[in-house]
PATOR-848684 format. One record per residue (C-alpha): x, y negated, z negated. Coordinates in Angstrom, 2 decimals, padded with zeros to 5 digits. Example, Ala and Ser with C-alpha at 12.3 -4.5 7.8 and 13.67 -1.06 7.14 Angstrom:
BEGIN
ATOM,012.30,004.50,-007.80
ATOM,013.67,001.06,-007.14
//
This chain:
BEGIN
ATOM,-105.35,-026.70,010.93
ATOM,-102.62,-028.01,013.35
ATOM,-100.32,-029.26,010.07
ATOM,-101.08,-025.39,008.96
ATOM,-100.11,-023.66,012.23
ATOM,-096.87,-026.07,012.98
ATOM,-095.22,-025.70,009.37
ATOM,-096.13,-021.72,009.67
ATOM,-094.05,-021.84,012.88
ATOM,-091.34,-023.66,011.57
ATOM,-091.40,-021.73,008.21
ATOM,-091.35,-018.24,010.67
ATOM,-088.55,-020.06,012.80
ATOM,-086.32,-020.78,009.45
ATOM,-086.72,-017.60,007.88
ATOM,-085.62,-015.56,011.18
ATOM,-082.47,-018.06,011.63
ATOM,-081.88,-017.39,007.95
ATOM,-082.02,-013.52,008.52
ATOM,-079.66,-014.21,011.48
ATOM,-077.27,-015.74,009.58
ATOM,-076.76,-013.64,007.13
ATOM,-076.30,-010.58,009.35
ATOM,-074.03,-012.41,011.27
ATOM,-071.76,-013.86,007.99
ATOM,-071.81,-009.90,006.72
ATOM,-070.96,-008.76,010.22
ATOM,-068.17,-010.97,009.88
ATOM,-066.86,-010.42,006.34
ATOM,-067.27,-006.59,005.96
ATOM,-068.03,-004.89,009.34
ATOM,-065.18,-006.86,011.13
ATOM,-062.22,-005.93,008.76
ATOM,-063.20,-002.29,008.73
ATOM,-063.34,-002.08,012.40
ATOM,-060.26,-003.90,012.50
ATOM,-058.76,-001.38,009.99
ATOM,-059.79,001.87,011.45
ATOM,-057.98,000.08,015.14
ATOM,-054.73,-000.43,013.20
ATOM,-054.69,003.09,011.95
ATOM,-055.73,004.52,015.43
ATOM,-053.02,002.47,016.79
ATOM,-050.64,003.68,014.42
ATOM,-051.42,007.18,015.12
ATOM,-051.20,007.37,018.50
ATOM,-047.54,005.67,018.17
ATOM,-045.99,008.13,015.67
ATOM,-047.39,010.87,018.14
ATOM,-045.68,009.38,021.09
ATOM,-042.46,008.70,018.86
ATOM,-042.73,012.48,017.66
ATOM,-043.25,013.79,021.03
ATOM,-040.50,011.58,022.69
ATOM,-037.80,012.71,019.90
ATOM,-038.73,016.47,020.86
ATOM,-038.05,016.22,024.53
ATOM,-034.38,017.17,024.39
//
């Protein structure tokens, strides 16, 4: 029963460092470059608005 209970352990142990990993590898491959994306285009936008406002002053 020992043999039983250590390999279920280690089986449960794998399987969540498994699960881990692959939430962390599709974090990393489609959740990263989005976010990254959406911060270019934010960043973008905010400069054409100050460029727009800044060519209005005068």
């Amino acid at each position: 029963m020992k043999k039983f209970t250590q390999g279920f352990l280690l089986g449960t142990l794998a399987t969540i460092g498994a699960v881990a990993a692959g939430v962390f590898s599709f974090h990393k491959t489609v959740v990263s470059p989005i976010e990254d994306e959406e911060q270019r285009v934010d960043d973008n936008r905010r400069r054409a608005v100050r460029k727009s406002r800044s060519s209005h002053l005068n």
